[in-house]
C-alpha positions as CSV (number, residue, x, y, z in Angstrom):
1,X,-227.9,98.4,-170.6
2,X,-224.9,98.1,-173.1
3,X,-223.1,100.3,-174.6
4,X,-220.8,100.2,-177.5
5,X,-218.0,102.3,-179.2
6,X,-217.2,102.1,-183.2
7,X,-215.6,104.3,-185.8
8,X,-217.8,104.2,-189.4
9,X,-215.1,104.0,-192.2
10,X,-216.2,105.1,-195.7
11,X,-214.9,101.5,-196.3
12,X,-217.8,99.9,-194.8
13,X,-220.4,102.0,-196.1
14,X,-218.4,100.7,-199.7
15,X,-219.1,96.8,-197.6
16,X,-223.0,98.2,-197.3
17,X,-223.3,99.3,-200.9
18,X,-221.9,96.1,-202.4
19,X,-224.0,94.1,-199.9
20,X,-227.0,95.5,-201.2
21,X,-225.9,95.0,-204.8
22,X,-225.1,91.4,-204.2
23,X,-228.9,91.0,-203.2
24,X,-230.0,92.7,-206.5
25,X,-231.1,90.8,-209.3
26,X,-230.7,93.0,-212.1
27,X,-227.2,94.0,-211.1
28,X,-226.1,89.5,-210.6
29,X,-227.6,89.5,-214.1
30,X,-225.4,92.2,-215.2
31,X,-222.7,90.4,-213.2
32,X,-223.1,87.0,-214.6
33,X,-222.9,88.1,-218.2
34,X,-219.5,90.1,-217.6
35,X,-218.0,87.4,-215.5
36,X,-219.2,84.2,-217.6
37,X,-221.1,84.7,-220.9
38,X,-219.3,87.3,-222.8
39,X,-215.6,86.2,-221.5
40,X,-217.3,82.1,-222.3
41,X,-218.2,83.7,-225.9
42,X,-214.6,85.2,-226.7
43,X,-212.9,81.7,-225.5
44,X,-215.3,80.1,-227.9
45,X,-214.0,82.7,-230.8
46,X,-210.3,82.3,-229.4
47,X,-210.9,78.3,-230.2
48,X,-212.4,78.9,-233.2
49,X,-209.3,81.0,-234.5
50,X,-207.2,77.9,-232.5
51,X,-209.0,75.1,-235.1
52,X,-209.9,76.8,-238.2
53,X,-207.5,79.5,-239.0
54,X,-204.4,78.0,-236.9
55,X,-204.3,81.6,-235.8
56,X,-202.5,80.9,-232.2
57,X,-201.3,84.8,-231.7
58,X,-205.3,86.0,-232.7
59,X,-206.5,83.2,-230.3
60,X,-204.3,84.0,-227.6
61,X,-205.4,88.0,-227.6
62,X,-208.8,87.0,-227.7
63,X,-208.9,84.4,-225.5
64,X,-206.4,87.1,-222.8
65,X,-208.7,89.6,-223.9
66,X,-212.2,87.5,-222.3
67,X,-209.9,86.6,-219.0
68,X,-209.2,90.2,-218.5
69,X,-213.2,91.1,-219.4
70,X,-214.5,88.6,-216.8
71,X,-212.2,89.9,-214.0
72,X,-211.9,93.9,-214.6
73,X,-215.5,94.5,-215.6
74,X,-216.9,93.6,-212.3
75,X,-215.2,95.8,-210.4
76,X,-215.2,98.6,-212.5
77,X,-219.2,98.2,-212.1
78,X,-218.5,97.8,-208.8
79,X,-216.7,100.8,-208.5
80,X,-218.7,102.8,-210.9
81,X,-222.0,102.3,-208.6
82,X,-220.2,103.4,-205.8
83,X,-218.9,106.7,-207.7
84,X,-223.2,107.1,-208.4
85,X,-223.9,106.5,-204.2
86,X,-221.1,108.9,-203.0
87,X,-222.5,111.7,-205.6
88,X,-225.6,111.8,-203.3
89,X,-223.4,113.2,-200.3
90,X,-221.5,116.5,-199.8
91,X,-218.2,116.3,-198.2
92,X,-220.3,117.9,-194.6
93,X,-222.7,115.0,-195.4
94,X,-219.7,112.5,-194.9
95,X,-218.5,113.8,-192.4
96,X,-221.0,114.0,-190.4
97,X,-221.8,110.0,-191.2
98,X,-218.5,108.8,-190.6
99,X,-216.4,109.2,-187.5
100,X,-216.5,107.8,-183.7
101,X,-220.0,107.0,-182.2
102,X,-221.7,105.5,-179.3
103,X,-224.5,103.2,-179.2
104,X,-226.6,102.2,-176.2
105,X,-229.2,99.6,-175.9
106,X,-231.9,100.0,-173.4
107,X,-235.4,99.0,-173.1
108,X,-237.5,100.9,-175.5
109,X,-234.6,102.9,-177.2
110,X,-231.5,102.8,-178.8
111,X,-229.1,106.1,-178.0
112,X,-227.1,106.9,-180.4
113,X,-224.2,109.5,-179.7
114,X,-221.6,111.6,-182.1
115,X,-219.6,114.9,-181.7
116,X,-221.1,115.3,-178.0
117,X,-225.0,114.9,-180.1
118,X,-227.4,112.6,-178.7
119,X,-230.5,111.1,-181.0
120,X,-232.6,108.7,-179.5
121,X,-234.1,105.8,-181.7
122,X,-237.3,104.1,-180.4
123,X,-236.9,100.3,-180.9
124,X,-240.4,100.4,-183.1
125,X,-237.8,102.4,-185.7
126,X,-235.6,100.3,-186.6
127,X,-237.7,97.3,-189.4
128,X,-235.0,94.8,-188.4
129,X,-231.4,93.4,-187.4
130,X,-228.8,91.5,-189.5
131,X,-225.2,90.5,-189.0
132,X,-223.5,89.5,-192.1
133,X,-222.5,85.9,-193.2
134,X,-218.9,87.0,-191.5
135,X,-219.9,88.1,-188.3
136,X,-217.8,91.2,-189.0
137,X,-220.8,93.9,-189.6
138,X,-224.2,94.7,-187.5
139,X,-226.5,96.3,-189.8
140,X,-229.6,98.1,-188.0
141,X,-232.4,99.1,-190.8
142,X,-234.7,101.9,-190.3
143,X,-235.7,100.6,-194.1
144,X,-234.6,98.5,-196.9
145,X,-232.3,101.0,-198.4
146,X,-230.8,102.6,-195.0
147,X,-229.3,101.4,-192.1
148,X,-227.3,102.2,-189.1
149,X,-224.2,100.4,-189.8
150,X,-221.8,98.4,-187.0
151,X,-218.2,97.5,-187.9
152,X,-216.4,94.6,-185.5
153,X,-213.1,95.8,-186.3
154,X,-213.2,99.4,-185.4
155,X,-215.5,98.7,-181.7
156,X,-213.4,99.8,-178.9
157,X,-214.1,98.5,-175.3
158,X,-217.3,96.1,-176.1
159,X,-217.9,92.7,-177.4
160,X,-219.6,92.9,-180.9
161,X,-221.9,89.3,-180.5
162,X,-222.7,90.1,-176.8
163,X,-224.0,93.6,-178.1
164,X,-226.0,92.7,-180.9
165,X,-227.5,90.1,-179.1
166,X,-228.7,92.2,-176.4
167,X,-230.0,95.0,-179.5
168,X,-232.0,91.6,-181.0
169,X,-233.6,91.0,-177.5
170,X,-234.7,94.9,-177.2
171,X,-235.5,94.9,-180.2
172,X,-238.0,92.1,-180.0
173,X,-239.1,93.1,-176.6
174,X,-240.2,96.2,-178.7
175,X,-242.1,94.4,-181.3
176,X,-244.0,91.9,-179.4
């Protein structure tokens, strides 16, 4: 049995949200024309006021203008879909999802504890495991939109990679 002590930040249920974004298609799309196609198009404008007017102020503007697009946009959409998420939760409803909990793995449940509360999750509950690219966040799904999320930096007395490991182990125990 393991056992493991974090603190959920709203900062990485932000890390979550722009995960799942990341993995979207529509919203790369949306992405890719703020960051590359419509800043590409203003340089191309900028250059054409460069050649054929011999406008350099005009060119310059635009050309600042399209930098400026391609970096601010992205994170104001970024920003912006996170404004839509946290609309979905009262202040009680964050509070009660952030804070200090305990996990424990053990054979045919996880144990989840918070403010003295006790749930129990049956292994068969949660669709699947991940650990990001970074080795900095566990993510336990109970779907493809939710999951039980496990910060390194805030675990207190445990080793993150021993703990996960052991929750992949149950968990396939589970599912065999």
């Amino acid at each position: 049995m393991s056992k493991i002590e974090f603190e959920l930040r709203e900062k990485d249920i932000r890390f979550f949200n722009d995960m799942k974004l990341a993995g979207n298609p529509g919203f790369k799309k949306m992405i890719t024309n703020h960051q590359a196609i419509i800043p590409g198009a203003m340089s191309a404008i900028a250059f054409f006021y460069f050649i054929y007017y011999q406008d350099f102020r005009t060119g310059i503007l635009i050309g600042a203008v399209g930098v400026l697009w391609g970096l601010l946009v992205p994170l104001y959409l970024r920003h912006n879909s996170w404004q839509q998420v946290r609309k979905h939760y009262s202040e009680e409803d964050m509070g009660n999802i952030l804070g200090m909990r305990t996990l424990k793995a053990q054979p045919g449940r996880l144990v989840e504890t918070k403010g003295g509360e006790e749930n129990t999750i049956p292994w068969k509950d949660i669709m699947r495991i991940e650990i990001n690219k970074d080795k900095t966040y566990g993510f336990l799904y109970f779907d493809h939109n939710s999951a039980l999320i496990i910060p390194k930096k805030t675990i207190k007395k445990a080793k993150f990679m021993d703990f996960m490991q052991e929750v992949l182990e149950y968990h396939t125990e589970a599912n065999e």
